[in-house]
C-alpha positions in Angstrom: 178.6 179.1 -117.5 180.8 176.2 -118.8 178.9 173.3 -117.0 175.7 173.9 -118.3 176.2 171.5 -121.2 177.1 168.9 -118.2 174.4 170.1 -115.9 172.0 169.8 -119.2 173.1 166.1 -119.7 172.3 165.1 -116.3 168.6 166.6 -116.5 168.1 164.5 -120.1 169.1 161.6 -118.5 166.8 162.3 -116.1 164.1 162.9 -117.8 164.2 159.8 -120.2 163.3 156.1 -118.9 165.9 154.5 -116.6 168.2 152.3 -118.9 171.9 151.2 -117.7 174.9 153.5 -119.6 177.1 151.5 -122.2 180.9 151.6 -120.3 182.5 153.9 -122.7 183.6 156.9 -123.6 181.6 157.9 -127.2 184.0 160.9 -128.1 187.7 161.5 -127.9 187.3 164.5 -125.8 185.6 162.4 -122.9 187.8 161.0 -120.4 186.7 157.7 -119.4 187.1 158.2 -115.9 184.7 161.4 -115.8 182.1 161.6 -113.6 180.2 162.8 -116.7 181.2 160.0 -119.0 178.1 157.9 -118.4 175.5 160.7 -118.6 177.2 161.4 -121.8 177.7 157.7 -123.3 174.0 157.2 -121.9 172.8 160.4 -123.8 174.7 159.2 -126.9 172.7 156.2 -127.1 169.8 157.2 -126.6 169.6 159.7 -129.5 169.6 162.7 -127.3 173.0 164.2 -128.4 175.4 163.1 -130.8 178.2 165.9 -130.8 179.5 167.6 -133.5 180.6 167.1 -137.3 184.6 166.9 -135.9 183.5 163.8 -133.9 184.1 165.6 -130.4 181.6 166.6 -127.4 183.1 169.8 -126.3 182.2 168.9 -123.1 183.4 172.4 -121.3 181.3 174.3 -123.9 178.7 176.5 -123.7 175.2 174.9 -124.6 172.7 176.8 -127.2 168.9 176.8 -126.7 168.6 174.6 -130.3 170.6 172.0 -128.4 168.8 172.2 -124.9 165.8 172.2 -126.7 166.7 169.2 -128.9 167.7 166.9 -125.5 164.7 167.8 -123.9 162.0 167.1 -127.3 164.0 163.9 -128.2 163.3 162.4 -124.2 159.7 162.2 -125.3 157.5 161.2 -128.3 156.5 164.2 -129.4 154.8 165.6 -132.7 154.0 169.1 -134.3 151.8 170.6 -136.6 153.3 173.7 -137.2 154.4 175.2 -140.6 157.9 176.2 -140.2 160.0 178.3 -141.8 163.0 176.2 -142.2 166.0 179.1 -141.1 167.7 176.4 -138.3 168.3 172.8 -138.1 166.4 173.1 -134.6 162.8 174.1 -135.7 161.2 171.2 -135.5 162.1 170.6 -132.2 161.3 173.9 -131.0 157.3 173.4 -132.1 157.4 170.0 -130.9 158.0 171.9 -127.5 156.0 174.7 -128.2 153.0 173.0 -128.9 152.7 171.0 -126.2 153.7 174.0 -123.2 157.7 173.4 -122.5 158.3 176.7 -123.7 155.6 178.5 -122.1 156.5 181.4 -119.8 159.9 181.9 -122.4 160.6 184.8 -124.7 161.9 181.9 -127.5 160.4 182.6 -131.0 161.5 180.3 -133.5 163.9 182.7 -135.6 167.6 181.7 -136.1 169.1 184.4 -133.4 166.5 183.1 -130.4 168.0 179.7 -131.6 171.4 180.2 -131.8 171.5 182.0 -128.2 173.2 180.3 -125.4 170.9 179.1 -122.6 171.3 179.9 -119.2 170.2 177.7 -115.9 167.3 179.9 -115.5 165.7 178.8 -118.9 166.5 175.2 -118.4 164.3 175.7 -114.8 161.6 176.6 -116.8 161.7 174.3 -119.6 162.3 171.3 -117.3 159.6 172.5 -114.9 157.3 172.4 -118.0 158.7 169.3 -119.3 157.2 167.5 -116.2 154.1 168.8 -115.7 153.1 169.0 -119.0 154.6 166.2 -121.2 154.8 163.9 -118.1 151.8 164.8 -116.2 154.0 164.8 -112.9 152.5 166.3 -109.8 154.7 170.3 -108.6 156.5 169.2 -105.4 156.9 170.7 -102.1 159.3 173.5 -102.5 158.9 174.7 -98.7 162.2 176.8 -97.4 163.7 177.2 -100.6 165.0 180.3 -99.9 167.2 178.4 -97.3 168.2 175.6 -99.1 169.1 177.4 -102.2 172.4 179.7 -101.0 171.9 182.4 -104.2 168.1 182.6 -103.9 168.3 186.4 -103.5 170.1 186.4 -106.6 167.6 184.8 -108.6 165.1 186.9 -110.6 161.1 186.7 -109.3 160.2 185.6 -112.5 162.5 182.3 -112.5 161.8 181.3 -109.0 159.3 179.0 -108.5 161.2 176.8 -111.5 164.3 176.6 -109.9 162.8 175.4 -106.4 160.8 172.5 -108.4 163.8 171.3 -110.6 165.7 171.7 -107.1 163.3 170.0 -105.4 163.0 167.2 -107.6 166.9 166.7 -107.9 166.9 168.0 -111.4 169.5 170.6 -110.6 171.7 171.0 -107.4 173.2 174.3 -108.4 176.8 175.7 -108.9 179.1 176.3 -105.5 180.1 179.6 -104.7 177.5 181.0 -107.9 175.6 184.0 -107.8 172.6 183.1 -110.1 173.5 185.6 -112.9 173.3 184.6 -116.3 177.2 184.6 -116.9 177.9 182.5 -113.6 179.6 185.2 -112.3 181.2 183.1 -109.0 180.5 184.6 -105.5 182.7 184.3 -102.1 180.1 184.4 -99.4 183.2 186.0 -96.4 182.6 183.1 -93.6 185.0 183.9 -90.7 186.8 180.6 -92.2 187.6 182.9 -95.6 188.3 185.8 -93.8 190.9 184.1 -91.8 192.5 182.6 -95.0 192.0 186.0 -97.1 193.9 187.6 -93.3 196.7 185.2 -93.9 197.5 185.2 -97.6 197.4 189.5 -97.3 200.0 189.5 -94.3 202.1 186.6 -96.1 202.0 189.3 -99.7 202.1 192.4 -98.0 205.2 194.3 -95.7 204.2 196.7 -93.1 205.9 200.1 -92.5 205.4 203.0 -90.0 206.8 206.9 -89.1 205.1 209.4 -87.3 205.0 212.8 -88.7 203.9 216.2 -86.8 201.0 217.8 -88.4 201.0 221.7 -88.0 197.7 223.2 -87.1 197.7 227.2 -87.9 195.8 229.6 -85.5 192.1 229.7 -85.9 190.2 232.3 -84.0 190.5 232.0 -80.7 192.2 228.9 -81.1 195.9 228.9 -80.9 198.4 227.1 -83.5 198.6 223.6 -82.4 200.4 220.7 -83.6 199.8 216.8 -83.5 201.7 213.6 -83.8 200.2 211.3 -86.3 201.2 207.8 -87.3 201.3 206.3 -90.4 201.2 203.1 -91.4 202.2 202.0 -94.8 201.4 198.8 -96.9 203.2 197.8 -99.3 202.7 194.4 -101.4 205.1 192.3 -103.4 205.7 193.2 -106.9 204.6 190.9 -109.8 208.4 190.1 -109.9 208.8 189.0 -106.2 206.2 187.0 -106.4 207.9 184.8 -109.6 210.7 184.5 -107.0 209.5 184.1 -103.2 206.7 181.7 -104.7 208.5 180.0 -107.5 205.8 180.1 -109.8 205.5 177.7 -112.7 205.6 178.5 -116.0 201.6 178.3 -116.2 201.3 180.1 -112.8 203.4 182.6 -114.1 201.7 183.4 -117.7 198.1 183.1 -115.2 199.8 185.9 -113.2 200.8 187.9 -116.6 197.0 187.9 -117.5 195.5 188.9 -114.8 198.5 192.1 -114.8 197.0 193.1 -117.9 193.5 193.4 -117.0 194.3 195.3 -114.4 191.7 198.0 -114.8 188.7 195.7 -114.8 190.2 194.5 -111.4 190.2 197.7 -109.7 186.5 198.1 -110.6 185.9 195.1 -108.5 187.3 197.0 -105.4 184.0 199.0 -105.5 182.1 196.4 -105.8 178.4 196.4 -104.0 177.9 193.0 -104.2 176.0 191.6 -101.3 178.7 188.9 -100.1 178.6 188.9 -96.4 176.9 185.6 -95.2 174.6 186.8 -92.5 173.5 189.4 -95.3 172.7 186.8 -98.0 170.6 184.5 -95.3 168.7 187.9 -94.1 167.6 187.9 -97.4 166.5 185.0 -98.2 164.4 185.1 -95.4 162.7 188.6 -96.3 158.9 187.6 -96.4 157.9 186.9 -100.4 155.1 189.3 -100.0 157.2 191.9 -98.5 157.0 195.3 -100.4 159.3 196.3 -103.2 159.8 199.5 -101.7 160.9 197.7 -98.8 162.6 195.2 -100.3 164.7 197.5 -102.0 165.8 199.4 -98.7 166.8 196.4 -97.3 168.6 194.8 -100.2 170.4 198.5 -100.7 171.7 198.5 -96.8 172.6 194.8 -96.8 175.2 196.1 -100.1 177.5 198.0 -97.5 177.7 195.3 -94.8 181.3 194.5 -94.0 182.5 196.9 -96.4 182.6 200.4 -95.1 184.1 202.0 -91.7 181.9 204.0 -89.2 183.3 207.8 -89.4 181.8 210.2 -87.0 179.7 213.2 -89.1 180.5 210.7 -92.6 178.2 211.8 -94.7 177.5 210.5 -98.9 174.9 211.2 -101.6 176.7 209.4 -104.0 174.5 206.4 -106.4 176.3 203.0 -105.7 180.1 203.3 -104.4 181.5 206.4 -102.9 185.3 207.0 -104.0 186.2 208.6 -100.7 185.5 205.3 -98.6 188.6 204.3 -97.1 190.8 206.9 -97.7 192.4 208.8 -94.5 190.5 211.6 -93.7 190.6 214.0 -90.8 187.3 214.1 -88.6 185.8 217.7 -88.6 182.7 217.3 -87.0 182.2 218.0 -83.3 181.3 216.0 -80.6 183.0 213.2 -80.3 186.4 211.7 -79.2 187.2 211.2 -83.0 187.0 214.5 -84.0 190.4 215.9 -85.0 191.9 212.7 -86.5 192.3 210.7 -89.1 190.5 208.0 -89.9 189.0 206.0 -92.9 186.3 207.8 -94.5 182.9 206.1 -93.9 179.4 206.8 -92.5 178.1 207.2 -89.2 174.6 206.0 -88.6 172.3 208.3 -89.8 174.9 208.8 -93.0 173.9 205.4 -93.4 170.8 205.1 -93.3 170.6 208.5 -95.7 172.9 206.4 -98.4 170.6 203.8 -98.3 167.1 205.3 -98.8 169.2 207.7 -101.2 170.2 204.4 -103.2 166.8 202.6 -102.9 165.3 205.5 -104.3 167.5 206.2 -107.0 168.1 209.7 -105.5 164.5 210.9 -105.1 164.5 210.6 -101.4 166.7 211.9 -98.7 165.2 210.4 -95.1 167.5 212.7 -93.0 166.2 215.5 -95.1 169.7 217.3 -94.1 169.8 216.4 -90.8 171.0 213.5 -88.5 169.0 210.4 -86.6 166.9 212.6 -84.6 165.6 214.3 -88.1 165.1 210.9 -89.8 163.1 210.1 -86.8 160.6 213.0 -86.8 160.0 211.8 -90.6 158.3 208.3 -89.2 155.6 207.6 -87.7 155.8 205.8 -84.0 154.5 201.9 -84.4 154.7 198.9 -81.8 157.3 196.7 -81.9 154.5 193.9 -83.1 153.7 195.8 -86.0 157.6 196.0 -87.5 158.4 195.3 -90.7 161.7 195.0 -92.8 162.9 198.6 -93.7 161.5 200.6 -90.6 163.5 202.7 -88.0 165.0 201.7 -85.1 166.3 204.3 -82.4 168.9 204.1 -79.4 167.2 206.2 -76.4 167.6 210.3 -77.8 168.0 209.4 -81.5 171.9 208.9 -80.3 171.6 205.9 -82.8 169.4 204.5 -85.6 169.6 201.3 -87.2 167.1 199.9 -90.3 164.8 196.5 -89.4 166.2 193.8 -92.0 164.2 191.1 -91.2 164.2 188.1 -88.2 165.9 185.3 -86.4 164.7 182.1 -86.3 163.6 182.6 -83.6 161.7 185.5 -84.5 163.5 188.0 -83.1 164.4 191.6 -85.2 167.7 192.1 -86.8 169.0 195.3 -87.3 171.7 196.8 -90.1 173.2 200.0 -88.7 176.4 201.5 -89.0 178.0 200.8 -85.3 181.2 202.7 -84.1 181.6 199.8 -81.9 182.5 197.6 -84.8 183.7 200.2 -87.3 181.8 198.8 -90.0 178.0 198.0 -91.3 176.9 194.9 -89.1 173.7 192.8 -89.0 173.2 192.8 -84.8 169.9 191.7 -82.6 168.0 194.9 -80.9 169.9 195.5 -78.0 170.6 199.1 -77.8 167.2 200.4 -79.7 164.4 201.0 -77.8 161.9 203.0 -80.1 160.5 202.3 -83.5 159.2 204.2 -87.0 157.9 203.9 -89.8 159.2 205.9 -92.4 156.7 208.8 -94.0 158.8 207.1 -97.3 156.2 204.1 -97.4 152.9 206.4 -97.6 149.9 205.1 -95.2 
């Protein structure tokens, strides 16, 4: 994550007593009219960093735990009376902030490796948390709906939580836009109808569009006789890396960008699989999933909100497959009966019971099939009826018959249930209210 030196500069200056920041720039590689300059120049003076032996800040740079630990034990006056063992520069610092509880709740020994490791966001949370309650005696604050306020709270492990809503809180830390929460800042485009729009528009401007309709022998087949069908296809095709030199006149840099990105090419068509909850009405569900809700439950809901957006609605589409199925979106014929579908071609997908299957598939790691082979009506007779008052994320919903089923993900502000189902209506995994459902389960999966 290449702020984190800057975001670690703003929490040491932060942390020390207010004092007004010289008006200069103390290194050659920090621009004067940076927003970060001061923070720096202030930091600088104040002993908390002083660069490196070249005489530069590497402001862009990744930040070690020696040196976040070193900002945060030089903001204090701080002693230690441990023996060290003298492998890194940084040791001392390290028991001045062991000793006195920063680094409690941290896997951090004092060895050269733990040292030399690069830091990540979550250990500064911790560290600063610590730093204030325990070397500055300052009350916790309120951290009340920080699942809402924080966008990636989903993302963030259990174990790192309550930190990051008190450095949060406190205006330690305002996060990174568009970031997931993983350790390597792995950025994360949450598809608003805005982005859609724009993502809509910059595919039409790349891609041409091509059809021809081709008849499509059917041979005899019992009692059936030969039949045949007109079928259209459409074709896609999208500019080559050469027409896009031309029809965008691409700089030199945009150019050698675009040669770059040609040659990791294989690591890009992983991403097309990608499970990656990015949907926004999936991410809020989430972070309003109750804290004490069950991990079994949890994980059923997390596991259905991965295919939200991403997958069509194919009547009798069926998949047993841990994580992405390869067959998803590629044109395949409808065999199964009973519905005006069947007998053409179509995306491959999941209908709703299919769906519900992949998920509890998924969330079990392939232990447990809900369907046990057969549709909605089969998943139903493996719950047990509740009341609507008693519904929890991860139980069953069912259209009147079993004609559709639909998993509880969480509520509205308003307290009303949302439901993730695979809907024919919208040819996709959506996030809808209850209309349509009129019966409830709870799945024999949970136990008692």
């Amino acid at each position: 994550m290449r702020k984190r030196i800057l975001a670690a500069l703003l929490c040491a200056c932060l942390l020390v007593p207010a004092l007004t920041a010289p008006a200069f720039a103390a290194f050659p590689d920090v621009p004067a009219d940076e927003w970060y300059t001061e923070y720096v120049d202030f930091c600088t003076e104040k002993g908390i960093v002083n660069g490196f032996e070249d005489g530069t800040f590497r402001p862009t740079g990744y930040l070690r735990r020696s040196e976040f630990i070193k900002m945060l034990a030089t903001s204090a006056t701080l002693s230690y009376k441990s023996e060290l063992p003298g492998k890194h520069w940084a040791e001392a610092y390290w028991a001045m902030l062991s000793e006195n509880g920063v680094l409690e709740g941290l896997d951090i020994p004092c060895t050269f490796d733990a040292l030399q490791a690069k830091t990540t966001r979550y250990e500064m949370a911790v560290m600063i948390r610590n730093f204030l309650a325990k070397v500055r005696g300052e009350t916790e604050a309120v951290t009340n709906g920080a699942a809402r306020r924080i966008p990636d709270w989903a993302y963030i492990p259990e174990a790192y939580r309550g930190a990051v809503a008190q450095v949060y809180a406190k205006g330690i830390i305002n996060g990174m836009k568009n970031t997931a929460g993983a350790e390597d800042g792995a950025d994360v485009a949450a598809l608003t109808p805005e982005k859609v729009e724009l993502l809509r528009g910059v595919f039409w401007d790349m891609c041409t569009v091509s059809s021809e309709i081709k008849t499509v022998e059917h041979p005899a087949s019992g009692g059936t006789a030969a039949w045949s069908e007109e079928v259209l296809f459409i074709s896609i095709s999208a500019k080559t890396a050469e027409e896009m030199r031309t029809t965008y006149a691409l700089t030199e840099f945009q150019s050698q960008s675009l040669n770059e990105l040609l040659a990791q090419m294989d690591t890009l068509g992983s991403l097309l699989g990608d499970l990656t909850i990015s949907q926004a009405d999936a991410l809020e569900l989430l972070q309003d999933l109750p804290a004490d809700l069950a991990p079994e439950r949890r994980a059923v809901v997390e596991t259905a909100c991965k295919l939200v957006g991403k997958v069509n609605y194919f009547w009798g589409g069926k998949s047993l497959v841990i994580g992405w199925d390869s067959r998803w979106g590629q044109l395949s014929k409808v065999w199964a009966d009973g519905n005006a579908t069947t007998g053409t071609y179509r995306p491959y997908g999941l209908d709703c019971s299919g769906f519900v299957d992949w998920t509890f598939y998924n969330a079990s790691s392939g232990e447990y099939i809900i369907g046990h082979g057969g549709g909605a009506h089969a998943q139903h007779t493996y719950c047990t009826a509740i009341s609507w008052e008693e519904a929890q994320p991860g139980d069953l919903v069912f259209y009147p018959e079993d004609t559709h089923v639909g998993i509880v993900g969480g509520r509205d502000e308003n307290g009303n249930l949302l439901i993730v189902h695979c809907a024919s209506g919208a040819n996709n995994v959506v996030i809808t209210g209850l209309e349509g459902f009129t019966s409830i389960g709870r799945p024999l999966y949970y136990g008692a």
